[in-house]
C-alpha positions in Angstrom: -36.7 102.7 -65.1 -34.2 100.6 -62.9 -31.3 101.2 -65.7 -31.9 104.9 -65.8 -31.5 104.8 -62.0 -28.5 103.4 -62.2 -26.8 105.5 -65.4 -28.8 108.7 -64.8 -27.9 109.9 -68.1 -30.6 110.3 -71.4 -27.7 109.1 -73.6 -26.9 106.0 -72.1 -31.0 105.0 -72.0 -30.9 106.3 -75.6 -28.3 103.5 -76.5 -30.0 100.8 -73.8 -32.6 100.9 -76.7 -31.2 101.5 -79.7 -28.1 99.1 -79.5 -25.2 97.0 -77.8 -21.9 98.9 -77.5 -19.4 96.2 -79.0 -16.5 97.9 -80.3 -14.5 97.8 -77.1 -11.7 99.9 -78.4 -9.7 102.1 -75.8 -7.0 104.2 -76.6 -4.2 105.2 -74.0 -2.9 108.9 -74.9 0.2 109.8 -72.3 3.9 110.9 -72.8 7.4 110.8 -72.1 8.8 113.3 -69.2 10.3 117.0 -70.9 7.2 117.8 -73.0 6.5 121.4 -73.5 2.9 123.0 -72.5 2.0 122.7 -76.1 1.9 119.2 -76.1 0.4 118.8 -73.0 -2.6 120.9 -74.3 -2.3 119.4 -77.7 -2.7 115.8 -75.4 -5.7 117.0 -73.5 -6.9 118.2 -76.7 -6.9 115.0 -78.3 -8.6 113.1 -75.2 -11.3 115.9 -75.3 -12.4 115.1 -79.2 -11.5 111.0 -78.4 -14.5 109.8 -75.9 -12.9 105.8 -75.9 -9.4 107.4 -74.6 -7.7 106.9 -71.4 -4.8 109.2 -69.6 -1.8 107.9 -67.9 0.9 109.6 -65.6 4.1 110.3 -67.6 6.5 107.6 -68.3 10.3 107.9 -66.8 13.2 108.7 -70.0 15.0 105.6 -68.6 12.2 102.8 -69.5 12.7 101.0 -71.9 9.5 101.8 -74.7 8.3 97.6 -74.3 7.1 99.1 -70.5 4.4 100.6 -72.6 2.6 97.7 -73.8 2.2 96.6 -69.8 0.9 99.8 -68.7 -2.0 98.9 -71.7 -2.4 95.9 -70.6 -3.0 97.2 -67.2 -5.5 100.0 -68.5 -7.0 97.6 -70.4 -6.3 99.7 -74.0 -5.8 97.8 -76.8 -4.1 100.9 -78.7 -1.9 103.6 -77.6 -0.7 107.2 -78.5 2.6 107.9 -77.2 4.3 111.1 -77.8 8.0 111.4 -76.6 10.0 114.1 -76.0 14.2 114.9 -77.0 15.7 117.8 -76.2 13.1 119.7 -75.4 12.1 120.9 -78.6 11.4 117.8 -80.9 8.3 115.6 -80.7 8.2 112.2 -81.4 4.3 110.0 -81.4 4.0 106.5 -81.3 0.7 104.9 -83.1 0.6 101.4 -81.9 -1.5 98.5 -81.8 -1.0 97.0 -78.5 0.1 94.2 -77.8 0.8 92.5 -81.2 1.8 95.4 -83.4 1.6 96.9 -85.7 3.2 100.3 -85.0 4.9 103.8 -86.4 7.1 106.8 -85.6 6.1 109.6 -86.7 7.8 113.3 -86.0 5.1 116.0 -84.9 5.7 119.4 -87.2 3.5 122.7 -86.6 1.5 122.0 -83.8 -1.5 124.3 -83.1 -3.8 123.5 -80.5 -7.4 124.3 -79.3 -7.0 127.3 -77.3 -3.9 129.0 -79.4 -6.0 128.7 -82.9 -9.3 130.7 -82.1 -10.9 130.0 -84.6 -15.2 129.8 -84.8 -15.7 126.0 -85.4 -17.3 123.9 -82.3 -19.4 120.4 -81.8 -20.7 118.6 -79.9 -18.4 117.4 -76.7 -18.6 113.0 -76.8 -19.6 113.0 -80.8 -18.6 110.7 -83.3 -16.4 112.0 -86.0 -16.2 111.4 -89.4 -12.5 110.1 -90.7 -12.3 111.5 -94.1 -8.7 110.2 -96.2 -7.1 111.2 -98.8 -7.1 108.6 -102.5 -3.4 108.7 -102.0 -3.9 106.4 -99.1 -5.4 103.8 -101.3 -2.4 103.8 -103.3 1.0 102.4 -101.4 0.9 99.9 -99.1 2.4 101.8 -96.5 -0.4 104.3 -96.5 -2.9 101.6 -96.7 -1.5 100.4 -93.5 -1.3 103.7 -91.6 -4.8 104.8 -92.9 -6.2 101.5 -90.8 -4.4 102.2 -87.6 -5.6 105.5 -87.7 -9.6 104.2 -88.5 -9.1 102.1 -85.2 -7.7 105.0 -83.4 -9.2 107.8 -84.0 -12.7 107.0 -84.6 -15.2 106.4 -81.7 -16.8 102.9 -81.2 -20.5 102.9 -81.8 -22.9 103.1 -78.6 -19.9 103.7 -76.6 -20.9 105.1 -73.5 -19.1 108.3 -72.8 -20.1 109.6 -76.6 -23.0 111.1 -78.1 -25.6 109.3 -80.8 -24.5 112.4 -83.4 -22.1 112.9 -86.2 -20.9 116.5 -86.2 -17.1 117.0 -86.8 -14.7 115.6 -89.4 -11.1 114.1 -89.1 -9.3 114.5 -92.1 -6.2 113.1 -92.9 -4.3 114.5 -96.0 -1.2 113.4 -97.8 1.4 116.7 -99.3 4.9 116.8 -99.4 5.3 113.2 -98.3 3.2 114.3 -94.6 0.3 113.6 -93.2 -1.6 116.7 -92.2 -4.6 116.4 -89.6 -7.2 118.6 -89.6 -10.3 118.9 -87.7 -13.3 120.3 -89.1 -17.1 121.2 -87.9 -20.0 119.9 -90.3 -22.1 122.9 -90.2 -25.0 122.4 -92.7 -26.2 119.5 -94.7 -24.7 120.7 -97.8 -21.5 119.8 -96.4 -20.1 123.2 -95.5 -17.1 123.0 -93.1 -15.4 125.3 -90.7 -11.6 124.7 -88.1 -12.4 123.4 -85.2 -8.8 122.2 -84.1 -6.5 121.2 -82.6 -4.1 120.5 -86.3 -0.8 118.8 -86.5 1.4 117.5 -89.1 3.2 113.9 -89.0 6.6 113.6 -90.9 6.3 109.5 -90.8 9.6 107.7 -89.9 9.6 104.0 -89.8 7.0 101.2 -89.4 7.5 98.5 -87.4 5.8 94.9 -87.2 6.1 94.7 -83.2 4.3 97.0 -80.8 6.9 99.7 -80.3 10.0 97.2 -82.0 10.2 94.4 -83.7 11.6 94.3 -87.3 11.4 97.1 -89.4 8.6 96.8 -92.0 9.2 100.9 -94.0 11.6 103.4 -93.7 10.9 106.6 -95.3 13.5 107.8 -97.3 13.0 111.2 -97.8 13.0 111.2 -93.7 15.6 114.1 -92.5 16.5 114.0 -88.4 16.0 117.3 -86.7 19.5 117.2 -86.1 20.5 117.1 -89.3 18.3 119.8 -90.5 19.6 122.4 -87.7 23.1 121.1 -88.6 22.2 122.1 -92.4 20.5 125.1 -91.5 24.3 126.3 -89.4 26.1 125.4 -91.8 24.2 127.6 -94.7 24.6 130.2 -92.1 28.3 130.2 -91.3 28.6 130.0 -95.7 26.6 133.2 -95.5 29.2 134.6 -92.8 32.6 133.1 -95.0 30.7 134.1 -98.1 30.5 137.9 -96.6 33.9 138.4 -95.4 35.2 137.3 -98.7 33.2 140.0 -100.5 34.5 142.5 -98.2 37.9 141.7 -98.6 37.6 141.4 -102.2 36.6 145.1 -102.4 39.4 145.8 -99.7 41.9 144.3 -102.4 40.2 146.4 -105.2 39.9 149.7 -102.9 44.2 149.7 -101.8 44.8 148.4 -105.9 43.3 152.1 -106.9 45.2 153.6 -104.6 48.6 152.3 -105.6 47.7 153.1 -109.2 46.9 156.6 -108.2 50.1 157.3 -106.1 52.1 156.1 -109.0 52.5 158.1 -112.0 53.9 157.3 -115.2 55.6 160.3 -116.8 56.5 161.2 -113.5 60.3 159.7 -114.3 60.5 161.6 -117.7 62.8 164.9 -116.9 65.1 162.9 -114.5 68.8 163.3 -115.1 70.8 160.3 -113.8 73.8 161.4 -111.6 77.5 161.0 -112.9 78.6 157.9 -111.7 81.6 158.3 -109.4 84.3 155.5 -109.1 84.4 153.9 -106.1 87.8 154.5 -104.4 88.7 151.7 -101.9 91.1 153.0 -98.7 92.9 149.8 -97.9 94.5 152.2 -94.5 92.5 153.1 -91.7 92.5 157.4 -91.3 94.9 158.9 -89.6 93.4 160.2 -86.3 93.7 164.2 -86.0 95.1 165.5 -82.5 93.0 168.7 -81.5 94.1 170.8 -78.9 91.5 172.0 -76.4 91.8 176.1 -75.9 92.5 176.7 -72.3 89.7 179.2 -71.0 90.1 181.6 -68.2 88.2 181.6 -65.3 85.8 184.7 -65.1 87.4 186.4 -62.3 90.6 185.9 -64.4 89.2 187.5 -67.1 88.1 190.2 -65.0 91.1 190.7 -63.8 92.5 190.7 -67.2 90.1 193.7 -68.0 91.4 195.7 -65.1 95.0 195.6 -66.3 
């Protein structure tokens, strides 16, 4: 009786009973300053479905990304989703396991949260999910080591106190064209039927690294492509187009003035001309004589008048 005094909450006398909450994992979800409002929701989002997660204010451009391990430290979080912000349009998240490392990079593609989505699935606020993973996982190394930083992560220590003793949603993490799609679905029969709950994102993985946030480099992904350097491809197939356009049109220019110099010129037009006698050329070697003309004196008119009288 004293302990539900002091808790006041069913749950937490439910797991008084039934067991000891060990798994003392806490995960610190924040960001960089210059996020857009879909990853603020997408954040708020994630800290709604993770009950073990802990918000922080957002950290200045100018630190360096080692700041982050002391503010986990300080929030005593032992992992840490970090999601940074360039140029206002691309998305970067950190996964890291603070303060020893491992860590990844990953770039956030098609983001869709909660309240943009609609869609009919729902649980249980607080429950545990299930982390469902694709065999590909099982496969590389790399994978292998992703697929356990996201099982400490993502899923909700047992008897934690903020969640709820029920298993009603599913994380699932899938592998296609060399991403890693996450999807959130409700479990809503015991056959195993599923509906979308949301939020869903895509991560295009960049690099691993051994540190937390640094350290040496342990995969690169090859078939890794910058932002920049797809909007730089996607100008410079545009600007072909353009070149590609005026070319045609001056090809048909070149064909359209062709047809009319063929018209204007006719062939048999030159067939009942008679040449001209050719003349000899006769060279002066004297300049012309210059001829003197007289100018006619012309009366005045009252002189010719006067003329008429007479």
């Amino acid at each position: 009786s004293s302990f539900y005094q002091q808790k006041g909450s069913v749950t937490d006398l439910y797991y008084f009973h039934k067991g000891k909450w060990t798994n003392k994992e806490r995960v610190l979800i924040f960001s960089s300053r210059g996020i857009n409002f879909r990853t603020r929701h997408l954040m708020q989002d994630l800290r709604t479905m993770m009950p073990h997660a802990k918000a922080d204010t957002k950290m200045d451009r100018k630190d360096k990304l080692f700041v982050i391990n002391e503010v986990c430290e300080i929030k005593n979080c032992n992992k840490c989703l970090y999601f940074e912000a360039k140029k206002k349009q691309d998305l970067y998240m950190w996964i890291s396991n603070s303060p020893h490392g491992p860590s990844a990079k990953f770039l956030v593609q098609n983001i869709h949260t909660l309240a943009e989505l609609k869609l009919t699935g729902n649980c249980l606020k607080g429950s545990r999910p299930l982390l469902s993973f694709d065999p590909k996982f099982d496969k590389e190394p790399h994978y292998a080591l992703l697929k356990e930083l996201f099982i400490q992560t993502f899923s909700t220590p047992r008897y934690h106190p903020k969640s709820q003793p029920f298993v009603d949603h599913v994380f699932t993490f899938t592998i296609a064209d060399n991403r890693i799609w996450f999807r959130n679905y409700q479990i809503i029969e015991e056959d195993g039927s599923l509906v979308e709950i949301g939020p869903r994102f895509v991560l295009n993985l960049m690099k691993i690294f051994q540190g937390s946030f640094g350290g040496p480099t342990l995969y690169e992904n090859p078939d890794f492509r910058s932002p920049n350097m797809h909007r730089r491809e996607m100008r410079l197939a545009a600007a072909a187009k353009v070149r590609e356009k005026q070319m045609v049109k001056e090809m048909q220019k070149g064909k359209k003035t062709s047809a009319k110099e063929d018209l204007e010129s006719d062939v048999t037009a030159d067939v009942f001309l008679t040449p001209a006698e050719e003349k000899p050329a006769d060279i002066q070697t004297e300049a012309p004589e210059t001829k003197v003309v007289k100018k006619k004196q012309k009366a005045f008119k009252r002189q010719r008048m006067q003329m008429a009288r007479r």
